[in-house]
C-alpha positions as CSV (number, residue, x, y, z in Angstrom):
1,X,113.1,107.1,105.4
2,X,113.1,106.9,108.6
3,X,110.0,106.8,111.7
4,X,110.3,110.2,112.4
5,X,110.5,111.5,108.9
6,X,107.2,110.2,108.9
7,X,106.0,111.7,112.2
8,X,106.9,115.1,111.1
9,X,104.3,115.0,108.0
10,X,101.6,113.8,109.4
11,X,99.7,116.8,109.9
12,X,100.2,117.6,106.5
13,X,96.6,117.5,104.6
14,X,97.8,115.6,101.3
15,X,100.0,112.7,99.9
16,X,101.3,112.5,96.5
17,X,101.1,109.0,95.8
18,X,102.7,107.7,92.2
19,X,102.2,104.2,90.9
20,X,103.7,102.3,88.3
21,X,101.1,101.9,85.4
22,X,99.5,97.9,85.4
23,X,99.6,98.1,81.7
24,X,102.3,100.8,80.6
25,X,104.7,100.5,83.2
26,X,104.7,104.9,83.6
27,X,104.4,106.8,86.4
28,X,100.7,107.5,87.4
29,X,100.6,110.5,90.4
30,X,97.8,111.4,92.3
31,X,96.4,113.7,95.1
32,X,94.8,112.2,98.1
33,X,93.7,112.5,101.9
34,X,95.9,110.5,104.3
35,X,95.9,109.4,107.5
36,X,99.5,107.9,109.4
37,X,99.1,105.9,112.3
38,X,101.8,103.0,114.4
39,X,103.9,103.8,111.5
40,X,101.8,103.4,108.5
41,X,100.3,105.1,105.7
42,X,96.5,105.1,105.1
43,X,94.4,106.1,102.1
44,X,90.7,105.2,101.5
45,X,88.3,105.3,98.2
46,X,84.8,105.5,97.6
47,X,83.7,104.4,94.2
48,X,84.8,102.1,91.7
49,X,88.3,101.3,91.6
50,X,90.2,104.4,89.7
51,X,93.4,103.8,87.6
52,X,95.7,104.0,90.4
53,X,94.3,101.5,92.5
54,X,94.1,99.5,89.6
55,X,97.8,99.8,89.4
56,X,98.4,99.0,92.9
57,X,96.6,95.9,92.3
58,X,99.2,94.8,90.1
59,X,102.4,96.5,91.5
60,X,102.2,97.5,94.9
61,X,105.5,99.1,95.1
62,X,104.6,103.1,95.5
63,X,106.5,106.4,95.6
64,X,104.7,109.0,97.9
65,X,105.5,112.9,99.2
66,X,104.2,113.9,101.8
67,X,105.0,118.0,103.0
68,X,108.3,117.8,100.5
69,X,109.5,114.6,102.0
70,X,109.8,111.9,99.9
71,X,109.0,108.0,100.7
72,X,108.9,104.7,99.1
73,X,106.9,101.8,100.0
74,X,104.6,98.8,99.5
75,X,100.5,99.5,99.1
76,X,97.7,96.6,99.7
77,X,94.5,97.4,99.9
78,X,93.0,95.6,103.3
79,X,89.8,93.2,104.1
80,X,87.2,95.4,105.3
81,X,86.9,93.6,109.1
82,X,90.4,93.3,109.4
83,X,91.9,95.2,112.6
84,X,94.7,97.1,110.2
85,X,91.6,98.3,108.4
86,X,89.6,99.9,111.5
87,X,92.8,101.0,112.4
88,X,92.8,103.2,109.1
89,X,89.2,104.3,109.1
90,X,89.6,105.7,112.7
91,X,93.0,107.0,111.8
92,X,91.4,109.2,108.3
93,X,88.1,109.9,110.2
94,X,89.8,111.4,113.3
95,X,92.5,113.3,110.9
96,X,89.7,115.4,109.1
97,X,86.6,115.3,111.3
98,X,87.4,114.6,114.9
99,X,86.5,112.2,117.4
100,X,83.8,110.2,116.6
101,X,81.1,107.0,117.7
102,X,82.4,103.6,116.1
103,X,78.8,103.4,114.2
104,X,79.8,106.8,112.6
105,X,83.1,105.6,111.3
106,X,81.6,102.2,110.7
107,X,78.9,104.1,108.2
108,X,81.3,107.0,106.7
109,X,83.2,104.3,105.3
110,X,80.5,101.7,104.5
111,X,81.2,101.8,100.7
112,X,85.3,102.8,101.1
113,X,88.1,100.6,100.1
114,X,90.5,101.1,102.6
115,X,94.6,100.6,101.3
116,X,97.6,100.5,103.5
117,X,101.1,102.1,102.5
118,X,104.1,100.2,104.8
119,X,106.7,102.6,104.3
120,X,110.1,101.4,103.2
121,X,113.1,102.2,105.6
122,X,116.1,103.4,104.3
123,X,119.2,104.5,105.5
C-alpha cells in the first residue's frame, strides 16, 4: 500500500472491511461508508456495538478493499473529543452530504462511535 493507492479510492462510496472474529478467529466482512483524510481511514457507527466492532475491540489488525484495491491495517475506535475524531466526523459528513456548520456535524454524530483505520505501508 502505498499514499497514493489510497488517494485514488477515495471517492469510492464503500469499504469492505474484514475482521478477525474475537471469539472464532474467522474472517467477519462487512459493507460500510468511509471517509479518507491526511492519510487515514474513517468509519463511524450508530447503535450498539455490532459483531465487527466487537472484533476490532479485541484484534485491531483489519483487511479492507476499497474500489478493487486491497489494504491492510490497524482499527481503534477514537475518544469522542479527540481532534483525530472531529477530524473523521468532518471527513464522513463532508464525503456524503457536503459542507456543513460544526453544530450540524457535532449533532449528526451525537450518538456515533467514531473508528480510525491507519493503513499499513507496504512495499
Amino acid at each position: 500500500m502505498t499514499p497514493e493507492s489510497l488517494t485514488r479510492v477515495t471517492n469510492e462510496k464503500l469499504i469492505h472491511v474484514t475482521t478477525r472474529g474475537r471469539l472464532t478467529a474467522k474472517p467477519h466482512l462487512v459493507e460500510l461508508w468511509f471517509a479518507v483524510s491526511h492519510g487515514m481511514v474513517y468509519l463511524s457507527h450508530e447503535g450498539e456495538d455490532t459483531d465487527w466492532m466487537k472484533n476490532i475491540g479485541k484484534h485491531g489488525d483489519v483487511f479492507f478493499e476499497i474500489g478493487g484495491t486491497t489494504f491492510t491495517g490497524r482499527a481503534r475506535f477514537l475518544k469522542g473529543e479527540s481532534k483525530d475524531a472531529w477530524e473523521g466526523k468532518v471527513a464522513l459528513y463532508e464525503k456524503y452530504y457536503g459542507k456543513a456548520s460544526n453544530e450540524t456535524i457535532d449533532d449528526w454524530f451525537s450518538l456515533s462511535k467514531i473508528l480510525l483505520i491507519d493503513p499499513t505501508p507496504t512495499e
